[in-house]
N, C-alpha and C positions, 0 to 999 in steps of 0.2 A: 245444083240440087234443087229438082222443083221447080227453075228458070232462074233461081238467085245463084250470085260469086258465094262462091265459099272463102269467106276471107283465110290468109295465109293461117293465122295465128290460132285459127278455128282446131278444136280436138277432133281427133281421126279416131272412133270406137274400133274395137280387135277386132268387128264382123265389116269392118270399111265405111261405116256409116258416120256421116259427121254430127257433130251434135253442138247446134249451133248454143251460143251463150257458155260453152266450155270454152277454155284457151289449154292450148297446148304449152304448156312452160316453156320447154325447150327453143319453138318456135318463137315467143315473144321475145324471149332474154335474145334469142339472137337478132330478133329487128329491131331491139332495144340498141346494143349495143351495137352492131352492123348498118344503123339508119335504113333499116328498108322498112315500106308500107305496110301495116298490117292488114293491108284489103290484098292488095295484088301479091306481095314477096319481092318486089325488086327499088333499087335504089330509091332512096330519095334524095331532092336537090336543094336548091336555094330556099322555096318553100313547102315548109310543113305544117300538115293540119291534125291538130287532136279536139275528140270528142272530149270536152270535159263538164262535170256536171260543177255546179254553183263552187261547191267545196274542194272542188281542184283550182280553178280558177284563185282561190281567194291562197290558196297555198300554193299556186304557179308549180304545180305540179302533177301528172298526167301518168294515171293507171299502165294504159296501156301504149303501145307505139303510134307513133304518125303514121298520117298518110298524107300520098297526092292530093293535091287541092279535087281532083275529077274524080279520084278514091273516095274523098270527103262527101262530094256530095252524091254518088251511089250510094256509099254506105249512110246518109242521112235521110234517104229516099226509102231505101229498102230495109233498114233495122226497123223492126217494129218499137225499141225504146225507144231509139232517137227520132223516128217522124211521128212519135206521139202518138201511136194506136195501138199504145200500152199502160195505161190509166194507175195499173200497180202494179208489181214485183210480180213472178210467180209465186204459190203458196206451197209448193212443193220443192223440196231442196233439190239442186242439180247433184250432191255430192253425194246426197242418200240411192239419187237413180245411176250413178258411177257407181257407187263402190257395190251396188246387184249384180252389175257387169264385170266386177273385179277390174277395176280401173280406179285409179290416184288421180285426186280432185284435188289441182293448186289452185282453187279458183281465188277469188276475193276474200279475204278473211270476214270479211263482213258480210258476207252473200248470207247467214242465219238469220241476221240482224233484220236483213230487208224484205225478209219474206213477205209476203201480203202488204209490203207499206205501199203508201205511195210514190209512184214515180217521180225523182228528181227531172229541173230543169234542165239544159242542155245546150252546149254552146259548141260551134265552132273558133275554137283558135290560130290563128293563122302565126306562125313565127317563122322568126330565120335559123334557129338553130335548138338547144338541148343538151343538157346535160347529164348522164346517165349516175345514178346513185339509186344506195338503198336506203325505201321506203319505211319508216320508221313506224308508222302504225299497220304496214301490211308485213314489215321483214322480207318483202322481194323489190326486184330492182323496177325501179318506175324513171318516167323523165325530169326532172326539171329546167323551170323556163325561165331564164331572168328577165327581168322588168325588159330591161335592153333590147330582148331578142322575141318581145311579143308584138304584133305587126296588126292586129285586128281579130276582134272578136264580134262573132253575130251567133245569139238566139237563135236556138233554131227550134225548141220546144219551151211552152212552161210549165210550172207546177203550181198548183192550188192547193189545199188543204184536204181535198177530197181527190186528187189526182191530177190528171194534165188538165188544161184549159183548151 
């Protein structure tokens, strides 16, 4: 779309249109539990990479599904949150421009919260494996990583007080 992957996990609108920063629930729960990439849809191996911002990290726990190390970093290259040429949140709710369309918005439970803030840092984590549970402060099913099974993390955005640096 545009020249960008439509990553798997991306929502499919009823007119065929994708609308990127929605996720499809169905789609993640099953690359959650199935281990597939949320960029591409097909397996993943030995290593897997999640975007996570400060506050996942510190809770070795991860929103959304892995990907390929090569998924990683197209989707670090080409998100405008994660390569940082997104300074804050949108100011406009994704759920409020769903549900015009008559479409159910699982998105982030926190996605009101962050309207207009500014954008969180951003890390890749590289690990060997994952644990699939639910997520206590979203009540959907997220990853977790134990200490064990984390292999390297690198920055790959920051965050200032006034947005990214």
């Amino acid at each position: 779309m545009g020249g960008l992957v439509v990553p798997y996990t991306t929502l499919q609108l009823p007119d065929g249109r994708w609308r990127f920063g929605a996720v499809d629930v169905d789609r993640q729960t099953k690359a959650l539990n199935d281990r597939l990439c949320q960029t591409c849809g097909t397996g993943l191996e030995r290593r897997i990479v999640f975007a996570m911002r400060d506050m996942d990290l510190a809770a070795m726990s991860a929103d959304e599904p892995g990907m390929h190390p090569e998924c990683a970093a197209y989707t670090a290259a080409a998100c405008p949150m994660l390569a940082g040429r997104m300074s804050h949140h949108h100011t406009h709710s994704v759920e409020t421009q769903l549900s015009a369309l008559g479409v159910a918005f699982h998105g982030d439970v926190t996605t009101q919260a962050r309207l207009g803030q500014p954008a969180a840092a951003w890390s890749l984590a590289w690990t060997s494996g994952y644990e699939v549970y639910l997520h206590p402060r979203t009540g959907r099913l997220a990853a977790r990583i134990a200490a064990a099974q984390l292999l390297r993390v690198r920055p790959i955005v920051t965050a200032t007080p006034e947005g990214r640096s």
